[in-house]
N, C-alpha and C positions, 0 to 999 in steps of 0.2 A: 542681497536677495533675501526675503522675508520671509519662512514657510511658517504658515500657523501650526499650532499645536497638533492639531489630529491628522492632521496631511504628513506628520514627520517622521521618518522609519524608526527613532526610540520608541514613540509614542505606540503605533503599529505591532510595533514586536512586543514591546510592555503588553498591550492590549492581548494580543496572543497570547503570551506566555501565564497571565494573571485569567485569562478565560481559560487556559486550561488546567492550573493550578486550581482556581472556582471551582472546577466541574471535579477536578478529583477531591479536593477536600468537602466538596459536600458529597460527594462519591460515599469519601470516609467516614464522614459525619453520620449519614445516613446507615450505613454499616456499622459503626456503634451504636448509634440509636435502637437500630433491630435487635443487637445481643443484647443491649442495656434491656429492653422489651420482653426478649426469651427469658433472661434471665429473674425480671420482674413476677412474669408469670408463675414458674419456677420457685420462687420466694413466698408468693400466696398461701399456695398452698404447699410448701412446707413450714412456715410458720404455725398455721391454721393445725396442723399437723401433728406438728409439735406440742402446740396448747392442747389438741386433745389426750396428750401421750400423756400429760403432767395430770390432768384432770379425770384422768380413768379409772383410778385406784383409790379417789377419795367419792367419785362418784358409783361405782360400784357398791361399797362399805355402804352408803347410803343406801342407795336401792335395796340393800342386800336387806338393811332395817328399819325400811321405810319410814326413814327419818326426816320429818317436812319441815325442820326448821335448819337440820344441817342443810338440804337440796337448796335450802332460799337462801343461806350464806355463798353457797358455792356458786349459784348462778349469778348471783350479784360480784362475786370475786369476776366469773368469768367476763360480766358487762363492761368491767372496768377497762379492759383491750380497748384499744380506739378503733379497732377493725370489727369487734364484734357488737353488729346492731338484734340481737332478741339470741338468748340462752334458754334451754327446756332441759328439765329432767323426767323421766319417766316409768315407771315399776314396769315390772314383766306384765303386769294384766290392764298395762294400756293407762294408767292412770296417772294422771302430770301431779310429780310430787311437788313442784315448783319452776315457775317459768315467769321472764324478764324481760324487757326489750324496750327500745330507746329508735325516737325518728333517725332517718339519715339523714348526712349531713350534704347540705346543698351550695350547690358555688355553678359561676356561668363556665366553667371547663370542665363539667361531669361529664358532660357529653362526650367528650375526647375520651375519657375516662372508662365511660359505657361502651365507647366504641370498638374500645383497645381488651380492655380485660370484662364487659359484663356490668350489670348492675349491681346484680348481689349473687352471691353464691351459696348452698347449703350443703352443713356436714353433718352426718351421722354415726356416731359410734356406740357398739353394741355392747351393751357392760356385764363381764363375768367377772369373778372372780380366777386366782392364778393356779387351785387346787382344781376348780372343776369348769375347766375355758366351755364347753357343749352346754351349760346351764345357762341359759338367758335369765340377765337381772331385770333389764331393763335395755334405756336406750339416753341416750347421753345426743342431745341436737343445740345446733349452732349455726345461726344466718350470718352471713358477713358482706360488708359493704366495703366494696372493691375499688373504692373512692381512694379509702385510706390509705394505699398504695398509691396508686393511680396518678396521685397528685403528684407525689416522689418523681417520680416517672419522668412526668411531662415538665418538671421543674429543672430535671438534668439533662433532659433530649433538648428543651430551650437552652439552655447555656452550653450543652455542646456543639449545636449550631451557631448558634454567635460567637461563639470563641472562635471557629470554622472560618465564618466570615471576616472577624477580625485579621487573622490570620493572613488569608488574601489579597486582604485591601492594605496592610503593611508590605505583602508580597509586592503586590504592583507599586506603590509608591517608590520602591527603594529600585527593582529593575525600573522603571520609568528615569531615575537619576541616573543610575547607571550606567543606558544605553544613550542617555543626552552627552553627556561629555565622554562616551567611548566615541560613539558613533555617529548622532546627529550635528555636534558643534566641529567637527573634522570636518565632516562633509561639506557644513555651509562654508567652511571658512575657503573648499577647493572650489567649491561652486560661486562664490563672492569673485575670487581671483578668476576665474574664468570669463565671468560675464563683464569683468573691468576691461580686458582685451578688447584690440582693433584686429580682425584677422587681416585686415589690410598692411596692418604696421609692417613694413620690410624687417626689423628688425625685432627677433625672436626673443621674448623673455621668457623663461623658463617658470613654471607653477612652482610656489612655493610649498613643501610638504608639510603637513600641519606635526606639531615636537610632539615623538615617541609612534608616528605611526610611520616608518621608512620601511618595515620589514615586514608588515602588514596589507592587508588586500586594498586600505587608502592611499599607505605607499607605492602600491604596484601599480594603482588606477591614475598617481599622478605622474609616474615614470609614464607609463604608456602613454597619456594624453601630452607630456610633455616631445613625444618622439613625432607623436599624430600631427602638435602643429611645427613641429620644425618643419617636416616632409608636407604640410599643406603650404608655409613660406615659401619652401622652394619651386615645389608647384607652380607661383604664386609668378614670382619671378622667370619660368619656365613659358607661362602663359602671355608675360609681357613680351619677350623678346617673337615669340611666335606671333601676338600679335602684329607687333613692329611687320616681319617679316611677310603677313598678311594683306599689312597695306599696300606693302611694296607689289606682290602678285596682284591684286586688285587692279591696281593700274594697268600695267603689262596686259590683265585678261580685258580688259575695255578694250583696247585695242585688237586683239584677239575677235571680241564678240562683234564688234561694228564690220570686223572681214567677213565672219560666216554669218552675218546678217544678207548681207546683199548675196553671198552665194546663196541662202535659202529663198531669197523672191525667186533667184532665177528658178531653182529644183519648184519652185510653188506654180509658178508659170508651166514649167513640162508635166506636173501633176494634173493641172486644169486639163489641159489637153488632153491626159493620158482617161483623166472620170470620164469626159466628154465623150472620148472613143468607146470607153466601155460599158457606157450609158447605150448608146449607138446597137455596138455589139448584143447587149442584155437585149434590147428591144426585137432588136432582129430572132436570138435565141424562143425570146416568148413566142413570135410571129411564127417562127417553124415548131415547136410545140402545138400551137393549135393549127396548123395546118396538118400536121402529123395527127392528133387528134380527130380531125375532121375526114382525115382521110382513112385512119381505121374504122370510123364509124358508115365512111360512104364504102369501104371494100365489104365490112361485115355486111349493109345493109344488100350489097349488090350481090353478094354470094350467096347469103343463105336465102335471099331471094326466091332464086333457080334453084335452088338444092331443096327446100321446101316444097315445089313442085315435081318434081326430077323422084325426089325418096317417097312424095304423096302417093305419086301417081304409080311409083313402081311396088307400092304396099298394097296399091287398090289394084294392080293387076294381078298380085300374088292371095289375092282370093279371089280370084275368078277360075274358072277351068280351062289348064295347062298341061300339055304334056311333060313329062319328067324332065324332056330336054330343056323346053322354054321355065321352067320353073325353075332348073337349077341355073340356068343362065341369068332371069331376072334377079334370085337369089345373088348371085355372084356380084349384080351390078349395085342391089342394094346396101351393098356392105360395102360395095367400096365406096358409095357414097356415106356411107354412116362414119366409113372412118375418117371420110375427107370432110366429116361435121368435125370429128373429133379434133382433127389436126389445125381445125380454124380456131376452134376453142382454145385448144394450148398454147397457139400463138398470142392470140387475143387477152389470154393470163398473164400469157410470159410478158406482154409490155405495157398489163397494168402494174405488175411486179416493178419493172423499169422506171414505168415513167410512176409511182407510187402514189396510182392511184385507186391501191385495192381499197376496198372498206369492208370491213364486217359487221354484219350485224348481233346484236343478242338478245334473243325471243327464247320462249321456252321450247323444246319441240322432242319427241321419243325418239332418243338413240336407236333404243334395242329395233323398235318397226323401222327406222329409215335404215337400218343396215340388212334388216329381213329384208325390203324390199327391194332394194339395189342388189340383193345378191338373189333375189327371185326375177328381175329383169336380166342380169346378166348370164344365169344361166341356160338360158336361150340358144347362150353361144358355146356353151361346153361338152366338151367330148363325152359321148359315152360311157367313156370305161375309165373318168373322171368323176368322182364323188365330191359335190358340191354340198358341202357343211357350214351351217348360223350356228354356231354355241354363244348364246347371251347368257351371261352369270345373271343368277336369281335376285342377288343384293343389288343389282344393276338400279339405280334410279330412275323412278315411272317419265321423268321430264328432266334434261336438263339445260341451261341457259349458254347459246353460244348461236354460230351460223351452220343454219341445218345444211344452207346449198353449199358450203364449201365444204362442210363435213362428209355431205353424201359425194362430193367429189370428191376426196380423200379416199374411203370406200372404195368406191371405182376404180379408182386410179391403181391404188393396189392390187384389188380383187382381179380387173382385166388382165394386168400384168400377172397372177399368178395362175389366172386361165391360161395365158397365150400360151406360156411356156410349160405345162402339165400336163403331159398325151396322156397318163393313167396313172393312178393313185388316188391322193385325196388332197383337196385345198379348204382348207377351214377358215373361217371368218371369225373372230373368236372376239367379243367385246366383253370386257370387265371392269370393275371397281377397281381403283387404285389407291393408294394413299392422298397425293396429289390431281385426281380428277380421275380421267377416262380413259384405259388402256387400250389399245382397237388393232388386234396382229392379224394380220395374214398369214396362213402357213401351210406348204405344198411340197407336195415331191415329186417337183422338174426337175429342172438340168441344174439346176444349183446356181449360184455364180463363184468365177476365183475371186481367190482371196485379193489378189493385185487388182483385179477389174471393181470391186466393189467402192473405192471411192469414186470411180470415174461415172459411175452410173446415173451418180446424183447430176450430173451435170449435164444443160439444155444441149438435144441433140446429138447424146453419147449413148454407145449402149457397151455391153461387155465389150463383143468381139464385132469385125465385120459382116464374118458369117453367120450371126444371129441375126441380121438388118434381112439379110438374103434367105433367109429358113423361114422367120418367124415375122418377119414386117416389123410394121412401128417406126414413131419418130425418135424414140429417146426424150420425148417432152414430160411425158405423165409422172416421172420419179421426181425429175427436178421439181415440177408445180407442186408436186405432193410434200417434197419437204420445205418449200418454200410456205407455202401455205400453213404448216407445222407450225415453222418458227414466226409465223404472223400471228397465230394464235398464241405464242408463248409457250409451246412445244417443241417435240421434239419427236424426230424417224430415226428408230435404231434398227439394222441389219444383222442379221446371225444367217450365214451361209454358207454351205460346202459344197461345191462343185462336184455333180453327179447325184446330190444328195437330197438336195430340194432347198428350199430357202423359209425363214421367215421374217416380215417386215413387222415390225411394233410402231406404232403410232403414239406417242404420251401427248395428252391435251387435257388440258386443267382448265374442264369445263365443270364451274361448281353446280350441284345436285339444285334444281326449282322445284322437283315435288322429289319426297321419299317412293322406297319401293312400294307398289301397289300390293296389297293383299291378295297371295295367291287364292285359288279358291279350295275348296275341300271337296274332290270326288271320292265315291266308293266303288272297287271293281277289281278284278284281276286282269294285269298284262300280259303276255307274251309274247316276246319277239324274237322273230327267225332272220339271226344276225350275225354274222364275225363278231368274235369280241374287237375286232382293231377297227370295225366299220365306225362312220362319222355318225350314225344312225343308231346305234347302240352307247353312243357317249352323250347324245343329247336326250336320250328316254330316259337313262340312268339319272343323270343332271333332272328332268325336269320333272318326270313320276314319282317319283318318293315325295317333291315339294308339294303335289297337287295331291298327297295323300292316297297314291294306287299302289297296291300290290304288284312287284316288276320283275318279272324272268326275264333270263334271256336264254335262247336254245338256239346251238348251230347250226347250220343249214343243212346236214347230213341227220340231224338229230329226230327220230321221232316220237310224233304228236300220238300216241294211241294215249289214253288215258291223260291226256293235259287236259284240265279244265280252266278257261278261261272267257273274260267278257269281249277280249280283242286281241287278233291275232294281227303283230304288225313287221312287217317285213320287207326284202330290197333287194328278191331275190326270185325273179320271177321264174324262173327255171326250177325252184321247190314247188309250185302252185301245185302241178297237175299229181294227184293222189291224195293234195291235202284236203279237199273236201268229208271224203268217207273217217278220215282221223279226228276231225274235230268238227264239228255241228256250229261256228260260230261266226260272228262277220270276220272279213280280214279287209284290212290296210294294207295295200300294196303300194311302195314309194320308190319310184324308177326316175329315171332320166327326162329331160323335160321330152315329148314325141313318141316316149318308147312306149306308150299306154298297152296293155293287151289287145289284139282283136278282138272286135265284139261278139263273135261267136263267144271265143274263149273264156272273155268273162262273163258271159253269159250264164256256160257250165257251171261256174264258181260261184255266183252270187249264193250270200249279200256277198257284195264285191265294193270297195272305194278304193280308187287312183289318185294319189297324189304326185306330181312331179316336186323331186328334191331340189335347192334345200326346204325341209321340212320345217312349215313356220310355227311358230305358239300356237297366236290362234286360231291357225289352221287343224292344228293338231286336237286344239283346245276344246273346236268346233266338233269335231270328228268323235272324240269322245264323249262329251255330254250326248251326243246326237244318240249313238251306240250306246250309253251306260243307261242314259231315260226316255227310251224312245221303243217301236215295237220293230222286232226286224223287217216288219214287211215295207219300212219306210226306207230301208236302206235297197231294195230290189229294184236293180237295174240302176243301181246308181254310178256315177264316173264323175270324174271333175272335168267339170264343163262352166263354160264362159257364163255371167251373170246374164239377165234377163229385164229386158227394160220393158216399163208400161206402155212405152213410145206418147206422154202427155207431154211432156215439156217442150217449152218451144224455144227455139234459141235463134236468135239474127245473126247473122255472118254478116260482117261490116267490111269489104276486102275488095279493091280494084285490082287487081292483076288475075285474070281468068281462069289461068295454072294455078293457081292457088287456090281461088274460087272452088274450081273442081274436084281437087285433094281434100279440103275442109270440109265441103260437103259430101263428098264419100266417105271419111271416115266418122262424121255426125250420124248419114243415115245405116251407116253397120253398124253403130254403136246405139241406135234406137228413137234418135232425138228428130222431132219436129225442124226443119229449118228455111230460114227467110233470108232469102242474100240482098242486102245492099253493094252499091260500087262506091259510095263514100259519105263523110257523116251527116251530109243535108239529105240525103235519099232514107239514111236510116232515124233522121229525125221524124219523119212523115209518115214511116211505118210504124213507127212507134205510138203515131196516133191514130194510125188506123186498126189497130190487131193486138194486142196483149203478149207480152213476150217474158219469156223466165228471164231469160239472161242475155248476153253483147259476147260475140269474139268481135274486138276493137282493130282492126289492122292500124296504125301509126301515121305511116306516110302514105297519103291518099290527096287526090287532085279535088279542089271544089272545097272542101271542107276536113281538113286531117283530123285524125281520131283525137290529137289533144283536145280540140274547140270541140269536137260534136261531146265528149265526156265531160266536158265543163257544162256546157250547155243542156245535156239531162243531167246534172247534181244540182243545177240552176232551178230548175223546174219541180216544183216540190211532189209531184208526184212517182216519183221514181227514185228516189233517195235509197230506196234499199234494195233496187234491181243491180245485182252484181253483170261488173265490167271486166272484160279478161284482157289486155293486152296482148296483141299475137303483134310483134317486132321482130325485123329481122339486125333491128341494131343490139349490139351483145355488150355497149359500154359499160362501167359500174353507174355513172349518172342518170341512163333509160329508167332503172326501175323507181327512181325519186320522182322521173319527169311525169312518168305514169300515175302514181301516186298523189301527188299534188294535182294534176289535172280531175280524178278522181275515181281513177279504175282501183279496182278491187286486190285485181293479181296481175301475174305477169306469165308471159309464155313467149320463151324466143324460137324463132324458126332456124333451123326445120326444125318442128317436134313429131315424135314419134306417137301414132296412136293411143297406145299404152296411157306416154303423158297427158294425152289427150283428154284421155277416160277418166285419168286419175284426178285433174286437176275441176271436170265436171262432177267428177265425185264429191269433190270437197264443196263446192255451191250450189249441186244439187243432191244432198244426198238423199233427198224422197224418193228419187225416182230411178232405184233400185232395188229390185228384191231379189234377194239371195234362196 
């Protein structure tokens, strides 16, 4: 085997060792060069130096007798230097007794010359005599041309670089020999023997060691390789016999495989049959699925049905005039229907849960108002001598992206559960910023739960104890859907509670921020509030006064008002009112229980007087004080919080064949103000549509003659009504209804039975003209 010259490890390490040997001898080179250099410089001018020390004492003499023929022998002595190009003598009164000078001398490496030391250089020496050195004789000058060294210079810095170089290139020549017959001519001569080998040969010959390297790293490299292939021979021989013995198995397993071949037709055979069966079986599973499906959809649609009429009609007789007795009885029956909505809901959750067919949407939609207003509906239901609290953190995000309706059930779900159980104290609804998304607790001081009962809670149909089912009602469904629904969002419901103590439920949902906080605004005014420091009412002024830039006391409810000055007096304590007039001359805010309003005498006496029912919201509050801080008091006289007020101009069609419903829909349209036009189904409300002008559609679904999908395709068809909002009123509660609704081409969705409230609210949102507050 062949290695050319530059591929060979002499060569290579030569190369190395002769590159670094270069770099340091011109290292050195260079390093003499510099001293030879300093040293040169150095020599300049002390030669220069010198000639003026010899030249002092005859040119002084001279000057001394202004003698111009000795000055012109002496400058012409001095000319005679090869370094000095022009000599001057000159008397004390400036006058050149004699002066000499000759061209420089030129060559193409002056320049190196000029570069290094200068072109020319000038000396001057001042001549006295040695009796009186402060008498100036004269001046003694001399130019010199810095060639005449220079040259020297650069004459010895070239041959000491070449010498350098020689130097190196005998270096590498002799290691280059060296390391061919230490190391490269050893090596080929193992790599020659190596590559002559059959590793197939059975029979092992041994590498021969190249003479005088046995005790050396070529020695050691051909021991080793001689051990490598002994033990790859045996190998070698190892592999034969196992071969051999491989054929032998080979055979033996043919027979083998030709037995568990026909046992696998057969196992293939009871396979067929077995897909076939469970092919069969699958088909059947899907067929009860969708009958299962079909039939939650035809129970939801046939119960909330009646219950829509049944809860319509018992709202529309609960403002009519009623004795106490018949009104707390209708009351009685409305709520067990309300809850027998509740308990169809939860089930209807619980086996979208099951069969997984929840979906969530993500739109952008305001936390902090959907949690105001769910706890402003529910508190309808709460006790008196229960303090109903919204604490929304200010950094709270104006919008953020996720599903508002399962949020506001979330909400709910909580919040009810922390009414039910709460006969007096305080329950807070408390929403904040988190690190990972939206914090949302509940927090109350009930009955607490135990420690042992607290996992069981979570689960459909459980609750602590027995005797909580028998005290307090309920199914045990709301806690499960609540953390189910959690961890559907990629949350999480954590519990902190002590038994006797009160409880509170955390909500984590990592719903990320769609718009930043809104800009609080900047009022100017003085507060005070007549409050507990522990009221729920005195932690959300504190919280949210200072943000809106107001001045904010707060004074106990035994504390008095003689000398308080303030723009609003706000309070939760009806029982301070009477005396508080003569103490302070200002409006007050009164915020009591939802019912518990003053009588009208009494606030009467008081005014300016405003009633709010707790919990106290933003812009309620928001509203309350801009009105107070820029407005005149006479505006605030005789004021109470009272229902909104409609123009009664919009017209709205009622699109609805079942007559109990009919009747519910349109009771609660005309307490609520609105114009209304009943159809029994969508070919009747096609025809109205072109006789009379209409704002908006409640769609009923399932109708005879024409169902509300086709009658809503059919006006989206028709290009004159594109922007006439569509409401779907269904009594099916599936998750695929509000897609069917949608694609058909209604607007929104409304399931039955809905409560007035929803009613109002949801005409709010597509008609909001036709409100004024």
């Amino acid at each position: 085997m062949d290695i050319s010259l530059t591929q060979r490890l002499s060569f290579k390490q030569a190369g190395l060792t002769v590159l670094v040997a270069f770099i340091l001898g011109t290292l050195l080179s260079v390093t003499q060069v510099a001293v030879d250099y300093a040293s040169e410089e150095a020599s300049i001018n002390r030669e220069i130096r010198a000639l003026l020390e010899i030249s002092h004492n005859p040119a002084a003499r001279i000057a001394y007798n202004i003698d111009a023929e000795l000055a012109q022998e002496l400058v012409l002595g001095l000319l005679r230097s090869p370094a000095v190009t022009r000599a001057e003598l000159i008397d004390s009164s400036g006058l050149v007794l004699a002066s000499v000078s000759r061209p420089r001398s030129e060559s193409r490496y002056r320049f190196l010359s000029d570069s290094l030391f200068g072109a020319e250089r000038a000396f001057d020496d001042p001549l006295f005599v040695s009796h009186a050195p402060d008498e100036a004789l004269g001046l003694l000058r001399l130019e010199i041309d810095t060639y005449a060294f220079g040259s020297h210079f650069l004459k010895r810095s070239l041959l000491t670089l070449l010498t350098g170089f020689a130097r190196s290139l005998l270096l590498s020549l002799i290691l280059l020999v060296l390391f061919y017959f230490m190391l490269t001519k050893p090596l080929t001569g193992v790599i020659r023997a190596l590559s002559e080998r059959n590793p197939q040969d059975p029979h092992h010959r041994p590498v021969p060691c190249p003479k005088g390297h046995k005790r050396d790293e070529i020695g050691t490299l051909v021991e080793v390789t001689n051990r490598q292939l002994s033990s790859i021979a045996q190998e070698i021989a190892h592999r034969r016999n196992a071969e051999d013995r491989l054929t032998q198995y080979l055979s033996e397993l043919e027979n083998i495989v030709s037995a568990r071949t026909a046992e696998l037709k057969a196992t293939n055979a009871r396979l067929s049959q077995s897909n076939s069966e469970l092919e069969t079986a699958r088909s059947m599973a899907l067929n009860m699925a969708q009958a299962r499906s079909a039939f939650l959809a035809n129970m939801s649609h046939e119960i909330r049905t009646p219950l829509n009429g049944l809860l319509g009609m018992l709202a529309l007789a609960l403002d009519g005039p009623l004795s106490t007795e018949q009104r707390q009885q209708l009351g009685i029956a409305h709520d067990s229907g309300k809850v027998l909505v509740e308990l169809l809901n939860d089930i209807l959750d619980l086996s979208k849960f099951e069969a997984g067919q929840l979906e969530l949407e993500t739109i952008p939609f305001d936390l902090g108002a959907l949690a105001e207003e769910t706890a402003s509906l529910l508190s309808q239901n709460t006790a008196s001598a229960v303090e109903l609290t919204c604490l929304i953190d200010p950094a709270l995000p104006a919008q953020v992206l996720g599903d508002p309706t399962r949020v506001r059930q979330i909400v709910s779900n909580l919040l009810s559960n922390a009414l039910k159980f709460t006969r007096f104290g305080r329950v807070d609804l408390i929403v904040e910023r988190n690190t990972d998304g939206i914090c949302i607790r509940v927090r109350d001081t009930g009955i607490g739960i135990a420690e042992d009962a607290q996992a069981r809670i979570f689960q459909p149909f459980a609750q602590a104890e027995i005797g909580i089912t028998r005290e307090y009602g309920g199914t045990g469904l709301g806690l499960a859907l609540t953390r189910r629904l959690c961890e559907a969002m990629h949350g999480k419901l954590n519990l902190q509670s002590k038994e006797g103590f009160g409880s509170e439920f955390c909500a984590e949902l990592p719903l990320p921020a769609h718009t930043p906080a809104s800009t609080q605004p900047v009022l100017e005014g003085r507060i005070v509030a007549l409050t507990p420091a522990s009221s729920g009412l005195q932690q959300m002024l504190s919280q949210w006064l200072p943000t809106w830039g107001l001045s904010y006391q707060r004074l106990d409810t035994d504390a008095s008002l003689l000398g308080v000055q303030a723009d609003l007096l706000i309070s939760d304590c009806p029982e301070c009112l009477p005396g508080m007039r003569p103490a302070i001359g200002t409006a007050v805010l009164l915020v009591t229980a939802y019912g518990n309003f003053l009588p009208l005498e009494q606030a009467q006496r008081l005014m300016p007087l405003l009633q709010i029912a707790r919990p106290l919201a933003r812009n309620g509050l928001l509203q309350v004080l801009r009105h107070t801080l820029y407005s005149d008091d006479s505006a605030l006289q005789g004021s109470t919080q009272t229902q909104p007020e409609r123009e009664g101009t919009a017209r709205v069609l009622l699109v609805e064949d079942n007559p109990v419903n009919q009747m519910v829909a349109k009771g609660m349209l005309v307490k609520l103000g609105y114009q209304v036009q009943v159809a029994a189904h969508g070919a009747e409300a096609l025809e109205m549509l072109e006789q009379e002008p209409i704002d908006l559609i409640l769609m009923d679904c399932n109708m005879p003659v024409m169902d509300g999908y086709e009658a809503s395709r059919r006006i989206r068809n028709n290009g004159r009504w594109l922007q006439l909002p569509i409401i779907a009123l269904t009594a099916n509660a599936l998750s695929d209804e509000r897609e069917r609704c949608r694609a058909a081409g209604m607007n929104d969705y409304l399931a039955k039975p809905f409560r007035r409230e929803e009613l109002a609210a949801m005409l709010d949102t597509w008609l909001p003209g036709e409100v004024t507050r």
